[in-house]
Every structure is written in C-alpha cells, then in structure tokens.
N, C-alpha and C positions, 0 to 999 in steps of 0.2 A: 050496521055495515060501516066497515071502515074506508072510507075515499083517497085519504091522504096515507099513501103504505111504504113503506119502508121495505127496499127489496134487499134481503142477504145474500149473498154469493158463497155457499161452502165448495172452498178449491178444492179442497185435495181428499182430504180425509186418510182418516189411518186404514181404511178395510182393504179386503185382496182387490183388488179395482185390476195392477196393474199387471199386464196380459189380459185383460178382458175387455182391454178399449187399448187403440195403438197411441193413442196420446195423452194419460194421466198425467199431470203434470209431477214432477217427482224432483228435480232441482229447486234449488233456491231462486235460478234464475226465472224457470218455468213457471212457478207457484207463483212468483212475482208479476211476470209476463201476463200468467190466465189473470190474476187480479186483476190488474190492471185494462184489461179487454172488457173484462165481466164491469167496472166501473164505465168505462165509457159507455156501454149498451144500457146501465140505466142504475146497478148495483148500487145502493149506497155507501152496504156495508160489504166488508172483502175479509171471510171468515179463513183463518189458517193455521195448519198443521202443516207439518214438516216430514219430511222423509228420507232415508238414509239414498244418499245418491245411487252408491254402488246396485243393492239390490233392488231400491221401493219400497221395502218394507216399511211400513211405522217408526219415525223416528222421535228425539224429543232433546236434540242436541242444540245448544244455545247458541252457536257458530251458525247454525242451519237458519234459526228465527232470525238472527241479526241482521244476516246476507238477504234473506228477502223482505223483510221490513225496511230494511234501508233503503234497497231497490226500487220500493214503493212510493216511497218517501222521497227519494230522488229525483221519480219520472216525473215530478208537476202535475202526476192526476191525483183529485180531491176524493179522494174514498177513504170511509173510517175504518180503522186496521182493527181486528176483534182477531184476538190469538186463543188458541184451547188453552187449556190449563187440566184437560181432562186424562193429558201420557200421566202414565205412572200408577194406575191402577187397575192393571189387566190380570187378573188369578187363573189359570186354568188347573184342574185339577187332575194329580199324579196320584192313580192309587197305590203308587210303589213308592211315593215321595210324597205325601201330602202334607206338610209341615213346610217343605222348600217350594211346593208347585209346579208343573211339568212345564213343557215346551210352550215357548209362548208366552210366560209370567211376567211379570215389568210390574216391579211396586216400589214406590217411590213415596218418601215423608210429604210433608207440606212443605215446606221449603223448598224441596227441590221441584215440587208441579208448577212452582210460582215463580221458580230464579226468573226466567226471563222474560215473564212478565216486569216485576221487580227492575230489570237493566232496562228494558225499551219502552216499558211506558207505553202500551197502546191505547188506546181510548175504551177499549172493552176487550176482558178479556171473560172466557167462559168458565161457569162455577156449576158441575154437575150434582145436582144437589142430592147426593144417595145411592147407594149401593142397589146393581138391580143385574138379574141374568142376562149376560147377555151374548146372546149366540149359544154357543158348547160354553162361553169358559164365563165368567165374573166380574163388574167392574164394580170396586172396591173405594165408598167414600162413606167413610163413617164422621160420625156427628163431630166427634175432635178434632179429626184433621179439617174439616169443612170448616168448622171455626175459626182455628190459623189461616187456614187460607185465604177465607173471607177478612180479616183481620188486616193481613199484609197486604189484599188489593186494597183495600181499603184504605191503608197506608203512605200509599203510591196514586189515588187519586183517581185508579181504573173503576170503571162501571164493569161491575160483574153482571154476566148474561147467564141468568141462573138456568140451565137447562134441567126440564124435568121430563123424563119417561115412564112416570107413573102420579098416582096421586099423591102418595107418601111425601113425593121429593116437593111437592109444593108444601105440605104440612112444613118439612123442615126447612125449609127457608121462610118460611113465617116466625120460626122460632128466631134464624140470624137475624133477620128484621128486627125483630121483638126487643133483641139483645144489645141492637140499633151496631151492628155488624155491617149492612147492608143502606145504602143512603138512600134517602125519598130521589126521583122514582122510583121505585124496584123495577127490574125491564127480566121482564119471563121468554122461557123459548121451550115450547110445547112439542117436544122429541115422537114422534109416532110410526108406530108400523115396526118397530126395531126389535129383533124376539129377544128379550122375550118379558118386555114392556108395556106399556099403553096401544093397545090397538090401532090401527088406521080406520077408525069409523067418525062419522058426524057427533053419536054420541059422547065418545071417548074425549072426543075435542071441546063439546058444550058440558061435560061434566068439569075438565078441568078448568076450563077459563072459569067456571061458575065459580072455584073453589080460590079463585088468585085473589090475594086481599084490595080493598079500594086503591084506585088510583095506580096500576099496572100498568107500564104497558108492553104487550105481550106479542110474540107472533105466535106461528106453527110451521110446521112442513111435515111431510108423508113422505116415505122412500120408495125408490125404483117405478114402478110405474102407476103408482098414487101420487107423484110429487106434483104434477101439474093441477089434477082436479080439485089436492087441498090447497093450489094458491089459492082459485078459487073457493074453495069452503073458507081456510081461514078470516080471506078478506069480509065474504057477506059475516061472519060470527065479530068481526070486528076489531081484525089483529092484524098484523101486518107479513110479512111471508119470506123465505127463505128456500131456494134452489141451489142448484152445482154437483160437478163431478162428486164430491163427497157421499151426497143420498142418492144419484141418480144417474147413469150412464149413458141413459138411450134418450133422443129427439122425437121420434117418431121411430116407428117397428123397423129395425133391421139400418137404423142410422145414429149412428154415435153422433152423440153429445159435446157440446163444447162449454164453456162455462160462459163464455158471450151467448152461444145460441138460446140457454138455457134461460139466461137473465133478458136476453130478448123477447123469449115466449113470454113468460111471467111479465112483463111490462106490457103487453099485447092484451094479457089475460085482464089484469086492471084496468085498463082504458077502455078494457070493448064492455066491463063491466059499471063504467063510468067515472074510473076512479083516476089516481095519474100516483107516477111511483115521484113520491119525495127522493132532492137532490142531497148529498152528506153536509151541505150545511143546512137542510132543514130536518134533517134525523138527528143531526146535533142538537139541536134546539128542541125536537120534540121528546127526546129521550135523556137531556138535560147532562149534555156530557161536558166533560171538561179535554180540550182539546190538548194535546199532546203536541209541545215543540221538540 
C-alpha cells in the first residue's frame, strides 16, 4: 500500500466531453483556471491537452499550450505541468479512402507530437507507449516514432509519463529503457477501462504493475464511473492515482464534476484510507524530476 500518493489532475482531455457537462474547460484560459483550482484542492500534478477554442474539439496547436502553461506559470500556484504528447495519432478508418483515413484522422511525425514539449519544457510530458484500438478508430505509435520521441524528451530534460493501455505498451518501454532512451526512474501511468484496452478490473491492474521493471514509480486511473474506486484500488496496490474532467464527468449520479471537486474526493479517498496526497515539491522529489524555469 502506497501512503504518500501523488494526486494527477487530467483537465481537459481530447474526448466529446463538451456538451455533455456545461463547463469543460476548452480555452487556454479555462484549462489554466481548472488547473490551477485542481492544484489548490490538493493536485500535484496538472495533466493538459488543448483544445480548439471556436469548437472544443481536440486540438494540438502550440499557441494554445503556451497561452496556458504560461498562465500557470504566472499565477504563483506550485503544481507540476505534464502536457500529452499523445495529439497526432488518431486513424479512423475510410473504406472508400483507406490509405488517406476518413473523418476524424490527425497523424502527425515525431517531431511535431513533441514541438511544444521541446519550446516550454514542462517537467513531464506523456509518452504513449503503442499503438492500441481505441474507440471506433486507432491510435497509432509505432516503435520508431516512439524512439524519436522518447529521444528528444530526453533531449530537453522532460520526464516522460510513459502511459500504457495494455500489456505490450509496458514490454516496449522496457525496450526504450533498455536502449537507455528513458532516465532512471521510469514513472508509469496504467491507462484502464478505455475500449478498447486494458480492462477496469483489480486484475488487470495487479497483472500490469506486476510486469513494470524494478524501481517504477507508477500510478493508475479507471474512467467514468470507475475513477473514484480505482483511486482507491490503485493506492492499496501501491501506485499513486489520477482523476479529472478528462476520464470522468460525473461527482456523484446526476451532478457534474469539476476538476477541484474531483481532486477534492480523491484527497478524501487517501486520508480516510490513511494515506495523505504529496505536495508538487515532494512529487518532485519522489519522481526525480528536474524542474523547469
């Protein structure tokens, strides 16, 4: 059982969220805003995606990341900034276009998942380790671009948050390790419940931490209305945990979510468990990062 846990706040995320809760946050300034709420209630880390203003859709524009990192950066509150790195590899498949990909497609090199990692320097940014189905359509990271990728965070001094949604994607990031791609500690984040991936079961969760090489250190999270009872699973298994608008919409049946309220429960959930959520300088330190001016 893990005591000392490390709470992530996923703000936004890329999925249809908006219209389905009257407040996603969907500006640079919002994303910023929820961040920074979610860091006062107890977050360490303050997880972010970006989104095109006009509509909400998924965006992955380097204007968008700048304007709310900075934001963040600016207000004087201490939470460590972890940006995706996982836009740019969505396939959906056209069987009147398979070659180009139908509606919905976004594939992007290595370089361009990384630009704005590479310009702002956050202290973690996230490295999806593998290609896996997801939903109707695809998301697409094959062993060479995961390479470069992992290369140029590596470059830049970022702690890649290698997420994995299945087993395989822990094999290969054992390999980037291996290849010494990836710097001692390795820090894992154990994706669950997402279709069409690693299950939402107790198993699924004790199979992969089983499989994470010595000396990890690793969280989990479950989505929609799993996310609360895997903080608790993850913490007794030994990992640290991860909530927000991103996996999760609903507070309770029939009451939207906020990314404070969310990071409030889960601080609740730890302490009534005996535990207490680590402050961002002591996730620094246990997750061995190199802080970012």
């Amino acid at each position: 059982m893990n005591t000392d846990v490390i709470i992530s706040c996923a703000i936004t995320g890329a999925g249809d969220t908006v219209g389905k809760h009257p407040a996603i946050p969907v500006t640079p300034k919002q994303i910023a805003d929820s961040a920074i709420e979610a860091a006062k209630a107890g977050a360490a880390i303050a997880h972010l995606h970006v989104r095109d203003p006009e509509t909400g859709k998924a965006g992955r524009k380097l204007e968008h990341y700048r304007e709310a990192v900075q934001r963040i950066r600016d207000s004087g509150v201490d939470v460590v900034i972890n940006l995706t790195a996982g836009m740019g590899g969505d396939f959906f498949f056209d069987p009147a276009n398979p070659r180009s990909g139908g509606a919905g497609t976004d594939i992007a090199n290595a370089a361009e998942r990384v630009a704005h990692v590479e310009e702002l320097r956050p202290e973690i940014c996230t490295l999806d380790c593998g290609s896996v189905n997801f939903g109707d359509g695809l998301f697409m990271a094959t062993g060479e671009t995961l390479r470069e990728m992992a290369e140029r965070i590596q470059a830049v001094g970022v702690k890649p948050e290698i997420e994995c949604f299945e087993l395989g994607h822990i094999w290969q990031a054992k390999d980037l390790i291996k290849r010494g791609l990836i710097d001692a500690p390795p820090m894992f984040q154990l994706c669950l419940g997402i279709p069409w991936g690693a299950e939402a079961t107790t198993e699924t969760m004790v199979a992969m931490r089983n499989h994470l090489p010595p000396g990890a250190n690793w969280a989990a999270f479950a989505i929609g209305r799993m996310q609360m009872p895997f903080v608790a699973q993850s913490m007794l298994l030994g990992g640290n945990v991860r909530v927000g608008l991103e996996d999760n919409i609903w507070l309770d049946r029939g009451v939207h979510a906020t990314n404070q309220s969310l990071t409030t429960r889960a601080k609740e959930i730890i302490e009534r468990l005996g535990g207490r959520a680590l402050t961002p300088a002591e996730a620094r330190d246990k997750l061995g990062l190199k802080k970012q001016k």
